[in-house]
C-alpha positions in Angstrom: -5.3 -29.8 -12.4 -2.2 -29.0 -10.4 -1.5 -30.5 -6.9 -1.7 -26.5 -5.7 -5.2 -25.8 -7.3 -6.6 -29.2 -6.0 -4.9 -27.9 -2.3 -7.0 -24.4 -2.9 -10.1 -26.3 -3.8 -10.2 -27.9 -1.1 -9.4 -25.1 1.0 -12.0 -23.4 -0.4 -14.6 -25.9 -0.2 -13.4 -26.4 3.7 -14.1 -22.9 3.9 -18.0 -23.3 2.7 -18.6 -26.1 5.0 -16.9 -23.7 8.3 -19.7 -21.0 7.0 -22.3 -23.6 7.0 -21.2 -24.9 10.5 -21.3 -21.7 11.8 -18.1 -22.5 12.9 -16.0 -18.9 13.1 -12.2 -20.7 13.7 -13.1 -22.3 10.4 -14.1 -19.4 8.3 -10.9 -17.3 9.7 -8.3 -20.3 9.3 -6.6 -19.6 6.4 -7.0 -15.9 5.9 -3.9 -13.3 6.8 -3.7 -11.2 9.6 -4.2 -8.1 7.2 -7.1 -9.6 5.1 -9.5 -7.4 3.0 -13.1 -8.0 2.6 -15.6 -6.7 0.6 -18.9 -7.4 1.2 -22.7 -7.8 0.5 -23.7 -6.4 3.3 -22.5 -3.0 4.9 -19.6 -1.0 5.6 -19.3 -0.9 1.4 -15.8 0.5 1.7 -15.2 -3.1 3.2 -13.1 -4.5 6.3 -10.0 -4.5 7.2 -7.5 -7.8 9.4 -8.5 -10.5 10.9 -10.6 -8.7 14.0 -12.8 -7.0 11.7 -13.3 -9.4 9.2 -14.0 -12.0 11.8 -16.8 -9.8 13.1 -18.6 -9.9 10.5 -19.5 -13.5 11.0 -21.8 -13.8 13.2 -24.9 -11.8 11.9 -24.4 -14.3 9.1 -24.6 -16.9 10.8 -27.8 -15.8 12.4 -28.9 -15.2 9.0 -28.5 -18.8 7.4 -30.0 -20.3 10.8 -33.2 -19.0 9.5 -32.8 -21.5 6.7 -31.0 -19.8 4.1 -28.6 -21.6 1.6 -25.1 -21.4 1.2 -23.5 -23.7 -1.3 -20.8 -24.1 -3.7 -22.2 -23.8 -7.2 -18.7 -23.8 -9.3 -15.3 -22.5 -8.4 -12.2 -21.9 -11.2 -8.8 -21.9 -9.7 -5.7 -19.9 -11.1 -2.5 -20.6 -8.9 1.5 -19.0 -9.4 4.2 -20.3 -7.0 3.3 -18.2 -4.5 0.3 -16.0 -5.5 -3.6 -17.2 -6.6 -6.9 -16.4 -7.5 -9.9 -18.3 -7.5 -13.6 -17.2 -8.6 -16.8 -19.0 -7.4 -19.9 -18.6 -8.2 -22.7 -19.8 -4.7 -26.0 -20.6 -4.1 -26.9 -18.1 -1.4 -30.7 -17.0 -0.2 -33.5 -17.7 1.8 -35.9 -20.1 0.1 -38.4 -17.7 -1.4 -35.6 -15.6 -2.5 -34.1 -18.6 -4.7 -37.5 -19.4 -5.8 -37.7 -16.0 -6.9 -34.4 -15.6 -8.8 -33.3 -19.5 -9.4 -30.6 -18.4 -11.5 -28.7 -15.4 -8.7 -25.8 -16.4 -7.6 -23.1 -15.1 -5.1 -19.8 -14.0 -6.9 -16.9 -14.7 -4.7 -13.6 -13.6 -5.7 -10.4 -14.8 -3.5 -6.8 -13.2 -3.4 -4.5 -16.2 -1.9 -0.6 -15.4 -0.9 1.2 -18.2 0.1 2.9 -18.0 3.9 5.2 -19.9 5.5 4.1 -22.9 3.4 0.1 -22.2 3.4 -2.1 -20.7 1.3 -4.2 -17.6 2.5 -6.9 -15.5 2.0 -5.4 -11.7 1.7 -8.1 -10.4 -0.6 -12.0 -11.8 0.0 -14.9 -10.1 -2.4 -18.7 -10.9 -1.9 -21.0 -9.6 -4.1 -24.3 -9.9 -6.5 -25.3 -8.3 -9.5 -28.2 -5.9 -9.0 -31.3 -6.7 -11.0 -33.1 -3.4 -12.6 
C-alpha cells in the first residue's frame, strides 16, 4: 500500500468516526468548496458545495442518535498523483433493520482531488441496492 492510499484511509476512516461523533467540522474537513453529493435520502438529483452538503448533516445525526449503526465494513483505495477514488462498503441501520437484512450494506463511492497539498472529497455517493 502506498504512503498516499494509507493517507486516504485514514482520511476516510477519520471521516467515519466525525459521522459517528456527530461532529459536523469533522464530516466537512476535507471536502472541496464545490463538493457533489449523492445521497440516500432526498433531493435524488443530489447537493451541491460545501453549504448544502453540510446541511444535510444534521437529520443524520438525529437519525444514528436513535441507535442506528454506522461503521466501516471494507474500503479499497485507488490513488494517481493528484486524483483518487476510493469504494467502501458500511454497516448502516437501525438494529431491527440489520437483523433483518444482516448482509445490506451502504455503498459509498469518493472522488478525491488533491489541493494545495491535501486530499479532498469533490465527488461523495451514498447509496443501497433496492431489494425486490
Amino acid at each position: 500500500m502506498t504512503t498516499t492510499e494509507t493517507e486516504i484511509r485514514d482520511q476516510v476512516t477519520r471521516w467515519v468516526a466525525a459521522v459517528n461523533a456527530h461532529d459536523l467540522e469533522g464530516v466537512a474537513a476535507d471536502r472541496t468548496s464545490d463538493v457533489v453529493m449523492f445521497d440516500v435520502p432526498e433531493p435524488h438529483a443530489g447537493v451541491r458545495g460545501i453549504d448544502a452538503y453540510r446541511a444535510t448533516w444534521p437529520p443524520f445525526f438525529r437519525w444514528l442518535a436513535t441507535g442506528a449503526l454506522f461503521e466501516l465494513a471494507s474500503l479499497e483505495v485507488t490513488a494517481g498523483t493528484d486524483v483518487a477514488w476510493a469504494s467502501a462498503l458500511v454497516r448502516c441501520g437501525t438494529t431491527d433493520e440489520l437483523a433483518e437484512h444482516p448482509d445490506r450494506r451502504l455503498r459509498l463511492t469518493l472522488g478525491l482531488r488533491r489541493e494545495d497539498g491535501r486530499w479532498r472529497v469533490a465527488h461523495e455517493h451514498h447509496s443501497f441496492v433496492h431489494e425486490a
